[in-house]
BAMI-844387 format. One record per residue (C-alpha): residue in three letters; x, y, z; residue number from 0; chain. Coordinates in nm, 4 decimals, decimal comma, always signed. Layout:
@resn: ALA&c1: X&c2: Y&c3: Z&resi: NUM&chain: A
...
END
This chain:
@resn: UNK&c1: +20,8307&c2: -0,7293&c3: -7,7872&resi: 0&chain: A
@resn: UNK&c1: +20,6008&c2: -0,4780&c3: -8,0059&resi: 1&chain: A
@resn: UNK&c1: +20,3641&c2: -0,7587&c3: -8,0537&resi: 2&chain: A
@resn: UNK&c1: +20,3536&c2: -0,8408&c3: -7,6448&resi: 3&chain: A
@resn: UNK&c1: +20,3075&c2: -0,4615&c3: -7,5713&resi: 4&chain: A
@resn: UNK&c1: +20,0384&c2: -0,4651&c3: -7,8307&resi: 5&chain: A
@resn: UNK&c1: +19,9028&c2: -0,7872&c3: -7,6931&resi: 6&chain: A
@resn: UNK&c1: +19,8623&c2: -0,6576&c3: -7,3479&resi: 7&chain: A
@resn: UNK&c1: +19,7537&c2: -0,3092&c3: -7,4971&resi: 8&chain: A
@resn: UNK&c1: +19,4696&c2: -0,4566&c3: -7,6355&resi: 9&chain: A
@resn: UNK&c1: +19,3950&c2: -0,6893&c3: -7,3190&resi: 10&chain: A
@resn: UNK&c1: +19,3856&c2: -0,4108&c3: -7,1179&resi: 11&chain: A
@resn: UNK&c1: +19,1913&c2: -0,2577&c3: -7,2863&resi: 12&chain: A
@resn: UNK&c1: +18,9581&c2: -0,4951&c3: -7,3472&resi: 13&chain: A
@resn: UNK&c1: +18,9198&c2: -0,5158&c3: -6,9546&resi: 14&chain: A
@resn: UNK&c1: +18,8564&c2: -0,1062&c3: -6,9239&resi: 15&chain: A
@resn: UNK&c1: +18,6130&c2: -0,1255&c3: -7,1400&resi: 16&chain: A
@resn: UNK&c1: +18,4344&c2: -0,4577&c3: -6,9874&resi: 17&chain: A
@resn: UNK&c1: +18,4697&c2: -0,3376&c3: -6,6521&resi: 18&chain: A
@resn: UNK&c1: +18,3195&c2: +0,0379&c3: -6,7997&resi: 19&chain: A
@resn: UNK&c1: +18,0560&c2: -0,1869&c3: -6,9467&resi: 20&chain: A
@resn: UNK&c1: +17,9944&c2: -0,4091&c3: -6,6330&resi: 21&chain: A
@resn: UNK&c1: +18,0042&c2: -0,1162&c3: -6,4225&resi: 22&chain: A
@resn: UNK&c1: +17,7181&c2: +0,0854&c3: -6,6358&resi: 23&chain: A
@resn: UNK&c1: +17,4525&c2: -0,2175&c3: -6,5093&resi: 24&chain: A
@resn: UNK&c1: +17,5542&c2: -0,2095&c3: -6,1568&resi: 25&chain: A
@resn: UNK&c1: +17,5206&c2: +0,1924&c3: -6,1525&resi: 26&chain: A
@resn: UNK&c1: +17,1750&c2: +0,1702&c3: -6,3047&resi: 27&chain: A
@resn: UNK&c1: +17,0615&c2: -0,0608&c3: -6,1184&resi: 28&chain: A
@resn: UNK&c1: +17,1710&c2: +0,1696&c3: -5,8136&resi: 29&chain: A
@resn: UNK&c1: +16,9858&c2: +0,4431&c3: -5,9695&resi: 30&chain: A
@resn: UNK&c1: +16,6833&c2: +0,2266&c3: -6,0144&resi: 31&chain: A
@resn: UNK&c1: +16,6878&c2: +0,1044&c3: -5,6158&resi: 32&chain: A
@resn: UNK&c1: +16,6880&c2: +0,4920&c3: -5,5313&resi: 33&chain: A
@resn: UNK&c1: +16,4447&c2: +0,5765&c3: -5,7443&resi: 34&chain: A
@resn: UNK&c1: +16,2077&c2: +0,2697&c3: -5,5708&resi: 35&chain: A
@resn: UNK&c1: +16,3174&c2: +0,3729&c3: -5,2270&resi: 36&chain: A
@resn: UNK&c1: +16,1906&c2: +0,7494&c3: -5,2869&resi: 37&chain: A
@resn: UNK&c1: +15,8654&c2: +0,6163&c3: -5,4292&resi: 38&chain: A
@resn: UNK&c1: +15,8235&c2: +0,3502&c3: -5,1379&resi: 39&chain: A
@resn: UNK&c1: +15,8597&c2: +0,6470&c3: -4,9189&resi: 40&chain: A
@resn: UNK&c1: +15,6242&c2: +0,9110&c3: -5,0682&resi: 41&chain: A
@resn: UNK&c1: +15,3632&c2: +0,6500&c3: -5,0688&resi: 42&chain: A
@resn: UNK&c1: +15,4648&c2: +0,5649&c3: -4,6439&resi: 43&chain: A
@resn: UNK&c1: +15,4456&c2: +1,0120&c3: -4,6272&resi: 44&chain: A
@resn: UNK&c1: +15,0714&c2: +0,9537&c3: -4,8804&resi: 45&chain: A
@resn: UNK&c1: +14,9181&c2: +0,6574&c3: -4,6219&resi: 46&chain: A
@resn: UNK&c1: +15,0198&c2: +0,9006&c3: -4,3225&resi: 47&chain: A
@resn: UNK&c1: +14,8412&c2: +1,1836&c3: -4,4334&resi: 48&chain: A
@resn: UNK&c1: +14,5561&c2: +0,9473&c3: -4,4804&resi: 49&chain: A
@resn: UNK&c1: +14,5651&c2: +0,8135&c3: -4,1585&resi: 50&chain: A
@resn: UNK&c1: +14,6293&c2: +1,1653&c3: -4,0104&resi: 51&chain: A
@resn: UNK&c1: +14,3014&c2: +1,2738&c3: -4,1865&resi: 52&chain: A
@resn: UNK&c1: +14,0940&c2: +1,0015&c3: -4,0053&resi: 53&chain: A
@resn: UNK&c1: +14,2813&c2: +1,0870&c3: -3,6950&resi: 54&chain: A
@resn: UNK&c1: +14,0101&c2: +1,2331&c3: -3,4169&resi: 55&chain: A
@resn: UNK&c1: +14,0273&c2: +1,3739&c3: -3,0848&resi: 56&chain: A
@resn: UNK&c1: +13,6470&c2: +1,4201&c3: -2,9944&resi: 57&chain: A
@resn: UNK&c1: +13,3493&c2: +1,3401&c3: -3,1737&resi: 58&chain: A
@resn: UNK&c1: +13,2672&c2: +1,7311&c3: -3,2545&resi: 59&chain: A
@resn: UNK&c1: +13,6424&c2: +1,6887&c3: -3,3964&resi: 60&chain: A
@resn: UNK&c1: +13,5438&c2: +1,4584&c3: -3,5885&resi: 61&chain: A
@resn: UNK&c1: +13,2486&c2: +1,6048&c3: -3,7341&resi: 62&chain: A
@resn: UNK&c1: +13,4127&c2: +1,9392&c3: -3,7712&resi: 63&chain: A
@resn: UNK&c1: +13,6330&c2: +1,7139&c3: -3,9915&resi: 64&chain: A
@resn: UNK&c1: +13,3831&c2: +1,5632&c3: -4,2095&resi: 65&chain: A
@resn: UNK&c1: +13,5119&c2: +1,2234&c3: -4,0765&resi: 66&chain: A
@resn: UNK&c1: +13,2306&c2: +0,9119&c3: -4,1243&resi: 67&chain: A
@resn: UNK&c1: +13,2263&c2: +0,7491&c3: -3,7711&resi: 68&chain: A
@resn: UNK&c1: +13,0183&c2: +0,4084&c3: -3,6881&resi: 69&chain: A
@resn: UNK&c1: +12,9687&c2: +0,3576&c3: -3,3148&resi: 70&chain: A
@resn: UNK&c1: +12,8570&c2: +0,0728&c3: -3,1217&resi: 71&chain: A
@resn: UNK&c1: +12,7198&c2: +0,0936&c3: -2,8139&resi: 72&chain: A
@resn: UNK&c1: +12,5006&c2: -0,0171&c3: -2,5204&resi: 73&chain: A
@resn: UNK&c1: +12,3802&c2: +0,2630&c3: -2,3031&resi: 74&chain: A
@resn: UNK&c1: +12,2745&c2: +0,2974&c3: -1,9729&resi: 75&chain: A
@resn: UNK&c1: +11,9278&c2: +0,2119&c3: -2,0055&resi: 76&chain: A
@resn: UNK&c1: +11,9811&c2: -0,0569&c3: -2,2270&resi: 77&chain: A
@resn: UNK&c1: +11,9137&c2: +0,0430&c3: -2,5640&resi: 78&chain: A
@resn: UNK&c1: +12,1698&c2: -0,0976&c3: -2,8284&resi: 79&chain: A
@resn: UNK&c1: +12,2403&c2: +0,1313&c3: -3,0745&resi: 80&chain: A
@resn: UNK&c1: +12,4556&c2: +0,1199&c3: -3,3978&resi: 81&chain: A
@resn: UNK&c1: +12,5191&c2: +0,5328&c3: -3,5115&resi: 82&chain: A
@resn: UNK&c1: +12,6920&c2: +0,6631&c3: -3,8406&resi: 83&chain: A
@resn: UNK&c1: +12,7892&c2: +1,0196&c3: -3,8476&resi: 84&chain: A
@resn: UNK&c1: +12,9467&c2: +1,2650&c3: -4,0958&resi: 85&chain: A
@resn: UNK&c1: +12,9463&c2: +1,6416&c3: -4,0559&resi: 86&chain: A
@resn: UNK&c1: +12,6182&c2: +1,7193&c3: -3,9021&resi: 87&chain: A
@resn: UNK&c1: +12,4407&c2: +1,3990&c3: -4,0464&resi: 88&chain: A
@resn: UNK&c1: +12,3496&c2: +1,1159&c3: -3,8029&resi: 89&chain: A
@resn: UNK&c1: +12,2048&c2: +0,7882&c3: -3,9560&resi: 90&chain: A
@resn: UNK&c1: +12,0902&c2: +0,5814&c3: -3,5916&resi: 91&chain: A
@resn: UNK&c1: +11,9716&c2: +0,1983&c3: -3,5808&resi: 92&chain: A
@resn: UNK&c1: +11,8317&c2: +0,1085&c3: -3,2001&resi: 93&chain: A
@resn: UNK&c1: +11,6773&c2: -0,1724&c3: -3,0162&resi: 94&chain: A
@resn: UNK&c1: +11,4924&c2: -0,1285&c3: -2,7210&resi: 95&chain: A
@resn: UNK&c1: +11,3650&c2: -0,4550&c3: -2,5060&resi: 96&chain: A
@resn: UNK&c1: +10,9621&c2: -0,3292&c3: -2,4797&resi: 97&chain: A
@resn: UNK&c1: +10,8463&c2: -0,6077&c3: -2,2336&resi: 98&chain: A
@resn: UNK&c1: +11,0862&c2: -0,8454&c3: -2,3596&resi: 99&chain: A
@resn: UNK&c1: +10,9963&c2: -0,7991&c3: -2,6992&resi: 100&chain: A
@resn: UNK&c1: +11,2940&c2: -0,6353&c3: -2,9245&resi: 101&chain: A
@resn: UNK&c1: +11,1554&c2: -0,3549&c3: -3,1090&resi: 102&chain: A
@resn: UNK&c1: +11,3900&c2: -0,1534&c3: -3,3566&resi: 103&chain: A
@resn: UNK&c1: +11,4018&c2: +0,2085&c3: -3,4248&resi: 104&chain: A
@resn: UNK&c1: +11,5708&c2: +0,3799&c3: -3,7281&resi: 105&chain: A
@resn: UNK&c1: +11,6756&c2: +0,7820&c3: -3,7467&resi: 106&chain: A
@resn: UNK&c1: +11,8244&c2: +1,0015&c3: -3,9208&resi: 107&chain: A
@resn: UNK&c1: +11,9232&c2: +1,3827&c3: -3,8120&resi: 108&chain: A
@resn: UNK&c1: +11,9964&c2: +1,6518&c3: -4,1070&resi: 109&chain: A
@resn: UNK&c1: +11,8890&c2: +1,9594&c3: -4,2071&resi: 110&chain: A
@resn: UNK&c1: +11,7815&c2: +2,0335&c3: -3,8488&resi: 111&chain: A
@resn: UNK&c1: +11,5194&c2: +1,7370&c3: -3,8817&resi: 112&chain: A
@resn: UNK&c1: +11,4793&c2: +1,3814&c3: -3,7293&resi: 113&chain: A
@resn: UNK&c1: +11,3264&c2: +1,1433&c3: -3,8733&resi: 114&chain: A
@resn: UNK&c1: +11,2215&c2: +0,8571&c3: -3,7005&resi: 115&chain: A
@resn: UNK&c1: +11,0592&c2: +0,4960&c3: -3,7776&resi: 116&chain: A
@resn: UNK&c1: +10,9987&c2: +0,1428&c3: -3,6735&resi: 117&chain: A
@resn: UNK&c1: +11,2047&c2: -0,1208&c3: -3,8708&resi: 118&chain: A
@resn: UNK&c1: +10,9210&c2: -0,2498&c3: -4,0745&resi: 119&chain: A
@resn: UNK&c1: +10,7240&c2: +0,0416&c3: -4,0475&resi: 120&chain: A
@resn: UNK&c1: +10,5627&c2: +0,2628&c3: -4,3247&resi: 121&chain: A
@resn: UNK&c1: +10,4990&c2: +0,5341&c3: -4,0974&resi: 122&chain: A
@resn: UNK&c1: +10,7157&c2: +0,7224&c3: -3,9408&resi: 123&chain: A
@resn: UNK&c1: +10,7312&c2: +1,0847&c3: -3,7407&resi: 124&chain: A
@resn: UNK&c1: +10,9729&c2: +1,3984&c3: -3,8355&resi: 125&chain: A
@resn: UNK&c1: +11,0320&c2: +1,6322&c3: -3,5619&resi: 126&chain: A
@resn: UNK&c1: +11,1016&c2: +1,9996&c3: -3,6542&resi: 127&chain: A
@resn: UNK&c1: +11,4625&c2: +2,0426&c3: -3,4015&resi: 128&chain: A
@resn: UNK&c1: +11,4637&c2: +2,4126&c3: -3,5545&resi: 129&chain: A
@resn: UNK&c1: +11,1461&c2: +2,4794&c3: -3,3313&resi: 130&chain: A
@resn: UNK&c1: +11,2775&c2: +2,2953&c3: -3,0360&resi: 131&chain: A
@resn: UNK&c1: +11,3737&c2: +2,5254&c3: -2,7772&resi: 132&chain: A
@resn: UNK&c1: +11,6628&c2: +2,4980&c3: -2,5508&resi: 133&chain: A
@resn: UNK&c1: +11,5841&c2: +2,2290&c3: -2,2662&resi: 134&chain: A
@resn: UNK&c1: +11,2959&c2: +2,1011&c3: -2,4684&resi: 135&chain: A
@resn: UNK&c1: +11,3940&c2: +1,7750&c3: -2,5375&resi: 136&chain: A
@resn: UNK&c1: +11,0607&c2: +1,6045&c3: -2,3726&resi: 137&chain: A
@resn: UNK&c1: +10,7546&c2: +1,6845&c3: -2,5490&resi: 138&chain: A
@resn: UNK&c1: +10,4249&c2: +1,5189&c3: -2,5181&resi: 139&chain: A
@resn: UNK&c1: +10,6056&c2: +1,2134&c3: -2,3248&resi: 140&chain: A
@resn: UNK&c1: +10,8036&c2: +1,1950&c3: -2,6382&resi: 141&chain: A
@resn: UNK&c1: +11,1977&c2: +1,2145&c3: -2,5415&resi: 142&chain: A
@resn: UNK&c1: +11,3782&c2: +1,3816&c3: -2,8608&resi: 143&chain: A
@resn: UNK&c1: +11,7353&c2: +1,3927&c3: -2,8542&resi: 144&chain: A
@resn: UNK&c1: +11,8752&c2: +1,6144&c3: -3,0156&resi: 145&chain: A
@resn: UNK&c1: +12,1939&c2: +1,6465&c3: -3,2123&resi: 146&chain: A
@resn: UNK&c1: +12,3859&c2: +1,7372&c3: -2,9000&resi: 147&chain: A
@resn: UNK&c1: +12,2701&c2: +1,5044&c3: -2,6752&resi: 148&chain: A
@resn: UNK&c1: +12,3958&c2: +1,2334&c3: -2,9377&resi: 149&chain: A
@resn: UNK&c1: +12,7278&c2: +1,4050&c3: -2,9543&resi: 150&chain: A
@resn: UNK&c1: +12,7714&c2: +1,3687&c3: -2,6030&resi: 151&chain: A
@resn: UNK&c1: +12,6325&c2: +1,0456&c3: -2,5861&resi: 152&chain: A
@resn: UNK&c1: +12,9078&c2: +0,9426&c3: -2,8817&resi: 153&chain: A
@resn: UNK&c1: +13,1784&c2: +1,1381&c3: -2,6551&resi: 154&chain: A
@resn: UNK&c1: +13,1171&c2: +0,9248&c3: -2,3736&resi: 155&chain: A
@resn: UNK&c1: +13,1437&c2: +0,5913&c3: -2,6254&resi: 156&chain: A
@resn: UNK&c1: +13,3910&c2: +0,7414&c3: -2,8303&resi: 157&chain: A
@resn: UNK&c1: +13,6039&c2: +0,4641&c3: -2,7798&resi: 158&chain: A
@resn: UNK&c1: +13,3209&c2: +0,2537&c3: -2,9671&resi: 159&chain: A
@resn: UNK&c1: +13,3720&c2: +0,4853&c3: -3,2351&resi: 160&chain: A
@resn: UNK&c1: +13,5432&c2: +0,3703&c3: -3,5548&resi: 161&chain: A
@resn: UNK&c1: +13,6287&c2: +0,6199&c3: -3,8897&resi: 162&chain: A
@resn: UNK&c1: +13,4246&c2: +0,4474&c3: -4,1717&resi: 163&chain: A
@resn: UNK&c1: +13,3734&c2: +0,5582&c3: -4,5568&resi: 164&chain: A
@resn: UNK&c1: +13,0037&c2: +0,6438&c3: -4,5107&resi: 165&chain: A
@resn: UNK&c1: +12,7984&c2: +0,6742&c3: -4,8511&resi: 166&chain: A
@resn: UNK&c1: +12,5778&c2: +0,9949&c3: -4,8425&resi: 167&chain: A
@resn: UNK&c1: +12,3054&c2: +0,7877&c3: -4,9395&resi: 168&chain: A
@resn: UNK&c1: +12,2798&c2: +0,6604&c3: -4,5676&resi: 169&chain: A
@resn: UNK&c1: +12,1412&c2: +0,9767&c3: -4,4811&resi: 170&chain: A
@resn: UNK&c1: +11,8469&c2: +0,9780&c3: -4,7371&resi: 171&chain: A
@resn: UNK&c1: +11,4887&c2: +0,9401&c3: -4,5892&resi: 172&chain: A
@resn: UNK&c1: +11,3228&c2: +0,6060&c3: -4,6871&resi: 173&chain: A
@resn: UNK&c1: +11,1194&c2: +0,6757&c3: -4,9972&resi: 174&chain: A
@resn: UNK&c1: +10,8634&c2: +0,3723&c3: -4,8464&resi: 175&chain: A
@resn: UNK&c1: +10,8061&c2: +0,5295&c3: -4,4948&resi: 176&chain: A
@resn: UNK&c1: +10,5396&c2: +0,7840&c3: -4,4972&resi: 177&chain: A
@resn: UNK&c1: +10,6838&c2: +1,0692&c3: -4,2428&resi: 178&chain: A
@resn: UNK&c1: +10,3820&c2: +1,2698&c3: -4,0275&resi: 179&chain: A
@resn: UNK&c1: +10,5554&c2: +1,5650&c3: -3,8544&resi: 180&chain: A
@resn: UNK&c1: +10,5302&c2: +1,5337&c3: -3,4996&resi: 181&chain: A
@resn: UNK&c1: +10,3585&c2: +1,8486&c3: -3,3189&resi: 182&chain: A
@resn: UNK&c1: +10,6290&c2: +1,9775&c3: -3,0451&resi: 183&chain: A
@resn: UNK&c1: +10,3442&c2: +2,0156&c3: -2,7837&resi: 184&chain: A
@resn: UNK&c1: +10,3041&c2: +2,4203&c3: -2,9201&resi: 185&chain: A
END
């Protein structure tokens, strides 16, 4: 009887310790599905505040925001225009039907300056927008727009508007175009 006591003793415990053994796996692995749950969600929370930081309500939101935007649009006269924007830099590509002939026009706006040029061009014209006054935008039959009149061009297409990673190199002046500033009709 000593022996079957003994015997079932030593199957029993056997068992404890299996099931102790068996159950060690199962709670790590428990631990480990945790552990990639909170992960999985702190990257979800990390993509939302990434989204949230490209979120926009207006374009001067979006430039008070540092946000690169490229907009596509058609506007009411007919000019197609392709514009990239971040902070107060404007990079603008534009064709205009002259006569049915497409011509192309490239611009950039920074450091109260535009620069403006002819795709293919080596000449091109910078305009001073620190010495145009208020209501000046026509000078010499020359329309300037200035920074904004694109703005609220953009706000009226802002549903054109998409955030892009813009390199700051967009907004560098062609080192091929020869720029002539533009007198403002003073």
């Amino acid at each position: 009887m000593k022996k079957l006591v003994a015997s079932s003793l030593i199957v029993a415990l056997a068992f404890t310790l299996t099931g102790c053994t068996l159950l060690k796996p199962k709670q790590e692995q428990k631990q480990q599905q945790k552990t990639e749950q909170k992960t999985q969600q702190e990257e979800k929370k990390e993509t939302k505040s990434e989204d949230n930081k490209n979120v926009f309500t207006s374009i001067k939101d979006a430039v008070s925001k540092q946000i690169g935007l490229k907009c596509e649009y058609e506007d009411t006269e007919g000019v197609k225009a392709t514009t990239y924007i971040k902070g107060t830099n404007v990079y603008l590509e534009s064709e205009i039907d002259n006569d049915g002939e497409k011509v192309k026009f490239k611009g950039i706006m920074k450091d109260q300056k535009y620069y403006l040029w002819g795709d293919g061009s080596n000449q091109g014209m910078v305009f001073d927008l620190s010495k145009l006054s208020s209501g000046e935008s026509q000078t010499n039959g020359t329309k300037v727009q200035t920074q904004d009149e694109i703005i609220a061009k953009l706000e009226q297409n802002k549903n054109r508007c998409q955030p892009e990673n813009i390199s700051a190199s967009k907004f560098d002046t062609p080192s091929d175009v020869n720029f002539v500033e533009w007198n403002m009709g003073k």
